[in-house]
RODO-2510 file (C-alpha; in nm, 4 decimals, decimal comma):
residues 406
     n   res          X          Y          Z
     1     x     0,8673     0,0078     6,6450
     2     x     1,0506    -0,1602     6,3777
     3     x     1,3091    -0,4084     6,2414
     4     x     1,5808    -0,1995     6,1134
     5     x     1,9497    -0,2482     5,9264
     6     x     2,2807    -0,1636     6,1436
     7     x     2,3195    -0,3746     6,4101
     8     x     2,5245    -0,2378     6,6773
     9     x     2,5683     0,0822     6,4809
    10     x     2,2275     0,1278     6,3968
    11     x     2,2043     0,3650     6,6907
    12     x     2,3755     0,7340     6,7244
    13     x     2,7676     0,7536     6,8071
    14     x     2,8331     0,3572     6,7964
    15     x     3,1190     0,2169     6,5364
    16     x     3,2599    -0,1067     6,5380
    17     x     3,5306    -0,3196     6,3273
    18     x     3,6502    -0,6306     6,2928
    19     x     3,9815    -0,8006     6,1590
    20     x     4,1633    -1,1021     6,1069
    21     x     4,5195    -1,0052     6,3878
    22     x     4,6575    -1,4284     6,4035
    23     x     4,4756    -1,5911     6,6909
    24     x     4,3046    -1,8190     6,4711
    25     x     4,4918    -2,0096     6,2210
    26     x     4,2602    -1,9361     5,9253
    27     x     4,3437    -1,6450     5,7671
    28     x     4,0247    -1,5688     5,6072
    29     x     3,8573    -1,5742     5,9570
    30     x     3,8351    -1,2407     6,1205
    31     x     3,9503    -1,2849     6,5031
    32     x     3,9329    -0,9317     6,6709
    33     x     3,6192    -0,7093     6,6767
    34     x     3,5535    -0,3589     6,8410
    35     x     3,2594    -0,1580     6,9387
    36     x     3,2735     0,1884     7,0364
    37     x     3,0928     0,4852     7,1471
    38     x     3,1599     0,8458     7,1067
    39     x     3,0998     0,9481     7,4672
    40     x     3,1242     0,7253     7,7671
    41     x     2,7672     0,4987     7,7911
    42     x     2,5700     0,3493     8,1089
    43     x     2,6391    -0,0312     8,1169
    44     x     2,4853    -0,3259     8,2245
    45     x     2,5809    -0,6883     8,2020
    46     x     2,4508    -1,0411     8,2918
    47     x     2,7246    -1,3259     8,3190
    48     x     2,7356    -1,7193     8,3429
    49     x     2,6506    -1,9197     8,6377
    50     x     2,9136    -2,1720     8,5458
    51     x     3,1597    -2,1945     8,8801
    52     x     3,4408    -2,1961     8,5773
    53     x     3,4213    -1,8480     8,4350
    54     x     3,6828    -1,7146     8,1830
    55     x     3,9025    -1,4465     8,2856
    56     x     3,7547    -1,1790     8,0546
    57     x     3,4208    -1,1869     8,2769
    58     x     3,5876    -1,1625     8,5511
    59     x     3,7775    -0,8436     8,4491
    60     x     3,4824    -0,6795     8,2338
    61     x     3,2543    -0,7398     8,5901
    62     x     3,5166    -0,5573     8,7780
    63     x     3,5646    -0,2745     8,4680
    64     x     3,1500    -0,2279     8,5260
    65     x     3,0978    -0,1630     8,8935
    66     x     3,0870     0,1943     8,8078
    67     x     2,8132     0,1117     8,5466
    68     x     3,0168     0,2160     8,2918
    69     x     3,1765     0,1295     8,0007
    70     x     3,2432     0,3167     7,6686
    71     x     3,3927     0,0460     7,4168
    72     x     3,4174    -0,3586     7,4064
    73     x     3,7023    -0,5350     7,2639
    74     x     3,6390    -0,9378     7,2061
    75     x     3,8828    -1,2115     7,0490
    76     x     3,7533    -1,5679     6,9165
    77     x     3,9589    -1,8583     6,8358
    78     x     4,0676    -1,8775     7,1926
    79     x     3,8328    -1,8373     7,5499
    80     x     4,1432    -1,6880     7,7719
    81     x     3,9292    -1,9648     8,0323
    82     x     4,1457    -2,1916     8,3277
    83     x     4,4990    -1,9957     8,2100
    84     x     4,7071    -1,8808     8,5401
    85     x     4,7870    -1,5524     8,3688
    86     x     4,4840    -1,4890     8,2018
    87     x     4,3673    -1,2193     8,4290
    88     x     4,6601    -1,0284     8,3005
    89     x     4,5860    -1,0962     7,9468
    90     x     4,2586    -0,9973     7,9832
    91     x     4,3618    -0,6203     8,1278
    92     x     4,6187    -0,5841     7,9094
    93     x     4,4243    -0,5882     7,6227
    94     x     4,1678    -0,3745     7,7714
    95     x     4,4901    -0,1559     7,8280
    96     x     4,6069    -0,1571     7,4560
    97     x     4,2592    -0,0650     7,3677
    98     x     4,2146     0,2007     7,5846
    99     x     4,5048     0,4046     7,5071
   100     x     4,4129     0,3172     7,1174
   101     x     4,1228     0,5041     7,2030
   102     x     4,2176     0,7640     7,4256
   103     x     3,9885     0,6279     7,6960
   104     x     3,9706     0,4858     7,9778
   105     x     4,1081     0,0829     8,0588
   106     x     3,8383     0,0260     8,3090
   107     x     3,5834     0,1642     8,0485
   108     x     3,6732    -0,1567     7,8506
   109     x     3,4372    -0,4467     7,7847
   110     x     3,7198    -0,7747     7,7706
   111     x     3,5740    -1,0821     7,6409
   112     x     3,6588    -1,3659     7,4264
   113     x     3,5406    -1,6852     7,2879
   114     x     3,6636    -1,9832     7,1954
   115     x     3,8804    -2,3403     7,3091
   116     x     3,8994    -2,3400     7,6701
   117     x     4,2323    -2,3745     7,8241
   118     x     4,4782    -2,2984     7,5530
   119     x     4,6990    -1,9981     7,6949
   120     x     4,6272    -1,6436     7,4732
   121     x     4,9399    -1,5293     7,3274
   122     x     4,8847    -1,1286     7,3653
   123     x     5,0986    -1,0339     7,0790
   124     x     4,8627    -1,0681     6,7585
   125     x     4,6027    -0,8774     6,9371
   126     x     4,8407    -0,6252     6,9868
   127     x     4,9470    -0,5781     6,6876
   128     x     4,5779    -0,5548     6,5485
   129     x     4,3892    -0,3433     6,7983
   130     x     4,5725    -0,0392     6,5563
   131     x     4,4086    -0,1654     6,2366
   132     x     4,0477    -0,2381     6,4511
   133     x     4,0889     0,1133     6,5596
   134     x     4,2001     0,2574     6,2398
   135     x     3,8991     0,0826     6,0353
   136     x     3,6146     0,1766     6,2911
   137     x     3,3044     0,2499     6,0827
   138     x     2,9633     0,3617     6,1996
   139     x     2,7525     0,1772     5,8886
   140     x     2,6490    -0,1147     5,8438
   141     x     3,0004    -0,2304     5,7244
   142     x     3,1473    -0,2091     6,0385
   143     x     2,8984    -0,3462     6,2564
   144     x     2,8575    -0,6859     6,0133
   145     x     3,2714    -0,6638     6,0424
   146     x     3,2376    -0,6986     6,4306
   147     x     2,9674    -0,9530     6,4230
   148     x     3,1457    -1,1547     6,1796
   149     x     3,4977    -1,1541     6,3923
   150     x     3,3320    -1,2730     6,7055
   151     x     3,2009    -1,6311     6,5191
   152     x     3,3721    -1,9561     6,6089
   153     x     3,1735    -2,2609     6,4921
   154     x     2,8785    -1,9949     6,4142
   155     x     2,7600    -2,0494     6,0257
   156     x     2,5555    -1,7453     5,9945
   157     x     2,5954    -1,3974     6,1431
   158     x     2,3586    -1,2729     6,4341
   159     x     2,2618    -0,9151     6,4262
   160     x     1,9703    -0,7353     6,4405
   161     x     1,8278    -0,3832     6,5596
   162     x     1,5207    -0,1519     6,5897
   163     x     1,4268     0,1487     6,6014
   164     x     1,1533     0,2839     6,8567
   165     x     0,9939     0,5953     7,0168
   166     x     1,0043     0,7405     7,3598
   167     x     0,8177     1,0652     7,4409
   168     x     0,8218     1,1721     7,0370
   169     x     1,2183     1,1116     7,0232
   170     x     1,3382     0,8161     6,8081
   171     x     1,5415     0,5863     6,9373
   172     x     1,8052     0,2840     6,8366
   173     x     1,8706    -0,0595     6,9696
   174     x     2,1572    -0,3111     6,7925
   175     x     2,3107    -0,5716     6,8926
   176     x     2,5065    -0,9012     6,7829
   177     x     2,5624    -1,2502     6,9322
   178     x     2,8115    -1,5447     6,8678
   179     x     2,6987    -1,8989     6,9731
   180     x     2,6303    -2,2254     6,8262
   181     x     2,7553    -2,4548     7,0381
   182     x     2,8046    -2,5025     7,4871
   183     x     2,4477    -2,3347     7,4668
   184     x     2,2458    -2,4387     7,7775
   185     x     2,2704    -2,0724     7,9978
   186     x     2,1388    -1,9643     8,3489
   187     x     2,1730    -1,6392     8,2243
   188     x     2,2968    -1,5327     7,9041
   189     x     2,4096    -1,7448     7,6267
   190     x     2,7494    -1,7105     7,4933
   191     x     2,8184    -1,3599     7,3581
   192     x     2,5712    -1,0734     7,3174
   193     x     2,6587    -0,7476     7,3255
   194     x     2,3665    -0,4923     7,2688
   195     x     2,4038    -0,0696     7,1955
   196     x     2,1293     0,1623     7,2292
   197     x     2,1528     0,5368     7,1681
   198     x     1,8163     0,6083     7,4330
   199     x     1,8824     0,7370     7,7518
   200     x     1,8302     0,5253     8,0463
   201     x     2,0106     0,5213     8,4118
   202     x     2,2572     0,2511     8,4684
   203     x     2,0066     0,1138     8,7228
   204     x     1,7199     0,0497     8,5286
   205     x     1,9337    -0,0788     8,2377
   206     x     2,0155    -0,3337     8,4667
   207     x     1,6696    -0,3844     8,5863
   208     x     1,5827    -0,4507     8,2202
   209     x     1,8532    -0,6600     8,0941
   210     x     1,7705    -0,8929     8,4003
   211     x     1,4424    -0,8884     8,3583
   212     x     1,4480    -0,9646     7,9634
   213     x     1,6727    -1,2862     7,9544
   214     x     1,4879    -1,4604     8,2074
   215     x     1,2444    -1,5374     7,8686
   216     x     1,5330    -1,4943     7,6234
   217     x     1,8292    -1,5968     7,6160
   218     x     1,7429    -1,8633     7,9691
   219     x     1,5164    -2,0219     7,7315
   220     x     1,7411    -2,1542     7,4590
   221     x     1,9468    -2,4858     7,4684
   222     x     2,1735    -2,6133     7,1791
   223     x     2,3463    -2,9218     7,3881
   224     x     2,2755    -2,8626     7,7749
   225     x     2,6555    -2,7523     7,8266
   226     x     2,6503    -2,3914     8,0034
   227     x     2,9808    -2,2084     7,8860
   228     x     3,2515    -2,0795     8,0650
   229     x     3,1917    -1,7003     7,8823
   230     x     2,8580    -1,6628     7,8645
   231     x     2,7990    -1,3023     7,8684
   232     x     2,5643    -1,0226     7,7365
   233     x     2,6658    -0,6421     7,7670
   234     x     2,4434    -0,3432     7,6942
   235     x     2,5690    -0,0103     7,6274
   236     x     2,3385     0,3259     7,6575
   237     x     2,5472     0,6533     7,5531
   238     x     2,1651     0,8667     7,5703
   239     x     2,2849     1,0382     7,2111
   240     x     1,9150     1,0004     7,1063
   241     x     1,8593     1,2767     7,3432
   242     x     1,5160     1,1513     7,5106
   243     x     1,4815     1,2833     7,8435
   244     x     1,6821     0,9742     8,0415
   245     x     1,4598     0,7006     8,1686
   246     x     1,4879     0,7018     8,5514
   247     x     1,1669     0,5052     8,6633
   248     x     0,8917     0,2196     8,5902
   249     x     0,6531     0,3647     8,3687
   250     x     0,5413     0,3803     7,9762
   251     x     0,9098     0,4997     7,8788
   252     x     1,0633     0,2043     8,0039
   253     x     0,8028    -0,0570     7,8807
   254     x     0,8759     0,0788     7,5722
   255     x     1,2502     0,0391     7,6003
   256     x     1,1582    -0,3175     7,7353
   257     x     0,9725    -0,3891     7,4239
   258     x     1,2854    -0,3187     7,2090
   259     x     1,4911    -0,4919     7,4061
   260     x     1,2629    -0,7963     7,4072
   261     x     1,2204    -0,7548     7,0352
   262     x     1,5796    -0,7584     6,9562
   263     x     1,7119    -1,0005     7,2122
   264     x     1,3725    -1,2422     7,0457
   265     x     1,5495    -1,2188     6,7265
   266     x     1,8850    -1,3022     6,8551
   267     x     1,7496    -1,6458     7,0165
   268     x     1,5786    -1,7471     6,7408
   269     x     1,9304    -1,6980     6,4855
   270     x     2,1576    -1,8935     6,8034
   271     x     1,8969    -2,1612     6,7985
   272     x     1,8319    -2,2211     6,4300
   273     x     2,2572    -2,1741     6,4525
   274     x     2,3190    -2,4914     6,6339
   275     x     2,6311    -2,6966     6,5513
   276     x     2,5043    -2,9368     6,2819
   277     x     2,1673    -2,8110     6,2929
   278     x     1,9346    -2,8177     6,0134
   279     x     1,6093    -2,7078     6,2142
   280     x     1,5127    -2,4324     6,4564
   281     x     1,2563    -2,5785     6,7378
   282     x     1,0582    -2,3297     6,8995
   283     x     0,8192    -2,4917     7,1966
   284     x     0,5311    -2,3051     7,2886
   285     x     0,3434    -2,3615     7,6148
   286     x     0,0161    -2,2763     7,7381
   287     x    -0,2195    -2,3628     7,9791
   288     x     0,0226    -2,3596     8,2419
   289     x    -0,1164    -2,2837     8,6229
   290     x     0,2198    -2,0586     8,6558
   291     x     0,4666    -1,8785     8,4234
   292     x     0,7417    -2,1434     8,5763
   293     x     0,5850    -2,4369     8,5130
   294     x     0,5664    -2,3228     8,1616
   295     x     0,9103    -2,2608     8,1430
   296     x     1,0166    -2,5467     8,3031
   297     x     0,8181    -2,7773     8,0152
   298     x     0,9180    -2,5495     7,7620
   299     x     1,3076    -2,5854     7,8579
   300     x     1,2602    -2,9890     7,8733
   301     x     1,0919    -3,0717     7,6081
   302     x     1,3700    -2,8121     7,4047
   303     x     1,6795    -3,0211     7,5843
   304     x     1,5315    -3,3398     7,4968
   305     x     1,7855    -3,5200     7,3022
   306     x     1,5409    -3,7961     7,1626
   307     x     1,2925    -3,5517     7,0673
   308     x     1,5562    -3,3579     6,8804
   309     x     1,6898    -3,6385     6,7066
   310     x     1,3360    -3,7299     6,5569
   311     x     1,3020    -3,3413     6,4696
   312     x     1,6439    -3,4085     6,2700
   313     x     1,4497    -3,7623     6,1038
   314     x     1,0976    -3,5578     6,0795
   315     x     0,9615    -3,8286     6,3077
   316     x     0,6125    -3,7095     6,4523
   317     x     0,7450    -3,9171     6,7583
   318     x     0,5355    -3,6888     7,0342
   319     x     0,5772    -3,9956     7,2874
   320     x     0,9305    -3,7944     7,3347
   321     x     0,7468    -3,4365     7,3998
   322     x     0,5472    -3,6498     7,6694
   323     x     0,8406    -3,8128     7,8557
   324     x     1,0041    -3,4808     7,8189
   325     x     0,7580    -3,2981     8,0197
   326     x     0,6762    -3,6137     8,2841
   327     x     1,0766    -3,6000     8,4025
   328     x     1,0839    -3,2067     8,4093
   329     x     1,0246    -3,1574     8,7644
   330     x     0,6768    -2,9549     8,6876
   331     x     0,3853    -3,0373     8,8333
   332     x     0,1546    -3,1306     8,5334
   333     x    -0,1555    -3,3204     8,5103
   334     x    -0,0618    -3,5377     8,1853
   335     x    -0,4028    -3,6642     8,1431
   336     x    -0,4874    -3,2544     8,0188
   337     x    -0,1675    -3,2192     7,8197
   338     x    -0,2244    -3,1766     7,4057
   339     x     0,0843    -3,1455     7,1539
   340     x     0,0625    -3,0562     6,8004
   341     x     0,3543    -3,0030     6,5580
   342     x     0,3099    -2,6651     6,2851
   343     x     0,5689    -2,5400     5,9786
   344     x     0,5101    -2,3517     5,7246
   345     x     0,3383    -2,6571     5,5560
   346     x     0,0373    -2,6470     5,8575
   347     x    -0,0452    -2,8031     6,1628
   348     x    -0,0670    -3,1881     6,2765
   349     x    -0,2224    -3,2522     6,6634
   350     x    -0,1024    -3,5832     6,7561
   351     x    -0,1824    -3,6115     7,1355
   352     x    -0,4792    -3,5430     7,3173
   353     x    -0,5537    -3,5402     7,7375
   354     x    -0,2313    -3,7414     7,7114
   355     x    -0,3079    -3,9861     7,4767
   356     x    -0,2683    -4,0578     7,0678
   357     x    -0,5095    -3,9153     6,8289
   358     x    -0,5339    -4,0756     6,4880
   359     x    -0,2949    -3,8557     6,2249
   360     x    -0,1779    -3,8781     5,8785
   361     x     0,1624    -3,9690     5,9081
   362     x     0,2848    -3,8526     5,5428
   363     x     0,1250    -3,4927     5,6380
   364     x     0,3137    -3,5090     5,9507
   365     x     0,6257    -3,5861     5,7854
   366     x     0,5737    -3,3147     5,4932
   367     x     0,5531    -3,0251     5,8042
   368     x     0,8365    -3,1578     6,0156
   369     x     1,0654    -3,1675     5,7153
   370     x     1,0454    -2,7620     5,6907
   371     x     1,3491    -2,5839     5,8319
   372     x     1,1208    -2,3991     6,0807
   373     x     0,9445    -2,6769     6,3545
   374     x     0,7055    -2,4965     6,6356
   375     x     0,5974    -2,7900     6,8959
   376     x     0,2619    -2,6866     7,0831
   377     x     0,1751    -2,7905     7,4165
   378     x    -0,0919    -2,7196     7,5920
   379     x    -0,1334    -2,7968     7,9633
   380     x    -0,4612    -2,7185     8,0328
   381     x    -0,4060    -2,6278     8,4184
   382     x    -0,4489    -2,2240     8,3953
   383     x    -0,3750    -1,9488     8,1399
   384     x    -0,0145    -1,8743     8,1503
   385     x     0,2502    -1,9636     7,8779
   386     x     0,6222    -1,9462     7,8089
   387     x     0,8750    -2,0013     7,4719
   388     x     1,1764    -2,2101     7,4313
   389     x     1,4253    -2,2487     7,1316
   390     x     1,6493    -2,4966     7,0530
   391     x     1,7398    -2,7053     6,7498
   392     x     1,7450    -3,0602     6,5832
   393     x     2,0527    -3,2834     6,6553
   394     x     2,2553    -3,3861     6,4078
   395     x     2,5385    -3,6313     6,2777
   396     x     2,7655    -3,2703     6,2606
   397     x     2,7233    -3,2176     6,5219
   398     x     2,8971    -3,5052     6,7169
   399     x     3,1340    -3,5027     6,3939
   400     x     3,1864    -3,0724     6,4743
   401     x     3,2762    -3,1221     6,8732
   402     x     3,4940    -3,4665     6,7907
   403     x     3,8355    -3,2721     6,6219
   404     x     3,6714    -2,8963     6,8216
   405     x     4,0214    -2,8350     6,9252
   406     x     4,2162    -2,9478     6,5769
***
């Protein structure tokens, strides 16, 4: 397996495009983005737990209960969330797409991103869904076009892909992800919408996209808001041509594995994204008596506002790591717990069985100042371990969600 260029066109009969049609005021800002696929792919899809959900969900949920889907249209600038007709903007523009395509409307992936409960004027997507069709590209090109049109308060671009074998046949998995801010999921996290060119039933896509974000995307928190769109798609058209995986087995943990290893990626860039942000945090547990309770420390100690604003002042403050993982509901033995902080610059321990251990201070500030901040706990109650990612907080990013809307 490896890291590969493409993103969601890095695998066989996928294209995708991205222009700038009006919803957003800047022009410069592409607002519309498409991804299709040449023949019509098994689908699978994982959406928020918020009781709000926008519209598009709702509709793309309904499009799916075949588990199909063949192309996915998404707008930012605007969520299409808590509008009375927004249902009927949402299938409408799966409508315009579809017979832009010559497909079918309920093959249609609807989503979009953006201010909640601003109504969506239909007409600039309209009049742009021509253009997104007309520029489709299978290269890299088109795929950084999508990933670029689905950004809001996003800084950087999020895609990744990799290529793998199953049974001697290579295979291709892309995908791309918006989100930055309103990151605190129970399922997804924002936007993610993964292709893959291997064949795999619709069921056990499902069973693996399910499986994945449990230790993916579930683990990252920007703010502790869960959005209203959260959403992550996966698309399998089989054009690899491996014989289509149907059961557990070596096959599928190999299709797991490059799931895992792109979805990985795709945390890691949303984290180290954050509105404001300056540092990714990754928290790694261990020496947990049960994969939850690992989680469940990893998760706090990630959401812990204190602790990230001493990440932000490279403050070696692990009092806040402590309290973090006393209040997180687990059941932990602090007397056993260790932390140490590691960068790129090395590694500082600073707590031992739950107490302080003697530390330089200017060595601790030197690693916390990287861009790149792993926080190690160990729990010393059994062998199992879990990741979280989140990032520092910021001055921006009260200053970002203060004028969000103007």
């Amino acid at each position: 397996m490896k890291l590969i260029g493409g993103g969601v066109c890095a695998a066989k009969g996928f294209s995708a495009s991205g222009v700038h049609c009006g919803i957003r005021k800047n022009r410069i800002k592409k607002d519309l983005a498409l991804v299709y696929s040449e023949v019509r792919a098994n689908a699978a899809a994982v959406y928020t737990t918020n009781l709000v959900k926008g519209a598009p969900l709702l509709v793309t949920k309904q499009h799916l209960t075949d588990g199909k889907a063949q192309a996915v249209i998404c707008n930012s600038g605007n969520a299409n969330t808590c509008n009375a007709d927004g249902i009927e903007i949402a299938e409408r523009m799966s409508a315009l797409t579809a017979d832009a395509l010559n497909i079918l409307a309920d093959d249609i992936v609807v989503a979009s991103t953006g201010v909640i409960g601003q109504p969506l004027n239909l007409d600039p997507i309209a009049a742009g869904i021509p253009e997104l069709v007309r520029t489709l590209s299978a290269n890299a090109d088109g795929a950084l076009s999508a990933a670029e049109a689905i950004m809001t308060t996003d800084t950087a671009v999020k895609e990744v892909a990799v290529s793998f074998t199953i049974n001697g046949v290579e295979c291709k998995l892309g995908g791309m992800a918006k989100g930055s801010g309103m990151i605190h999921p129970n399922m997804a996290t924002m936007l993610v919408f993964l292709t893959t060119d291997c064949a795999i039933s619709t069921a056990m896509l499902q069973k693996a996209l399910s499986s994945d974000i449990c230790n993916t995307f579930n683990m990252i928190s920007i703010d502790g808001d869960t959005s209203t769109n959260d959403m992550v798609t996966v698309l399998a058209n089989g054009m690899a041509g491996n014989d289509e995986i149907c059961t557990d087995g070596e096959s599928f943990e190999t299709f797991m594995k490059a799931l895992n290893t792109v979805t990985v990626q795709l945390c890691r860039m949303i984290a180290g994204d954050g509105e404001g942000a300056t540092k990714l945090l990754e928290c790694v547990v261990d020496g947990a008596d049960s994969v939850e309770c690992a989680k469940t420390v990893a998760k706090s100690v990630i959401c812990s506002s204190l602790l990230k604003a001493a990440m932000f002042g490279a403050d070696a403050n692990w009092g806040r790591v402590l309290c973090a993982i006393g209040y997180s509901g687990a059941d932990v033995d602090i007397s056993k717990v260790g932390v140490s902080f590691r960068s790129a610059k090395g590694t500082v321990h600073v707590c031992e069985k739950g107490a302080g251990v003697p530390f330089s201070e200017e060595q601790a500030k030197e690693i916390l100042l990287e861009n790149e901040i792993e926080i190690l706990v160990t729990l010393g109650d059994g062998s199992c371990g879990a990741t979280a990612w989140g990032c520092d907080l910021t001055y921006d990013y009260v200053k970002i969600n203060g004028d969000y809307r103007t």
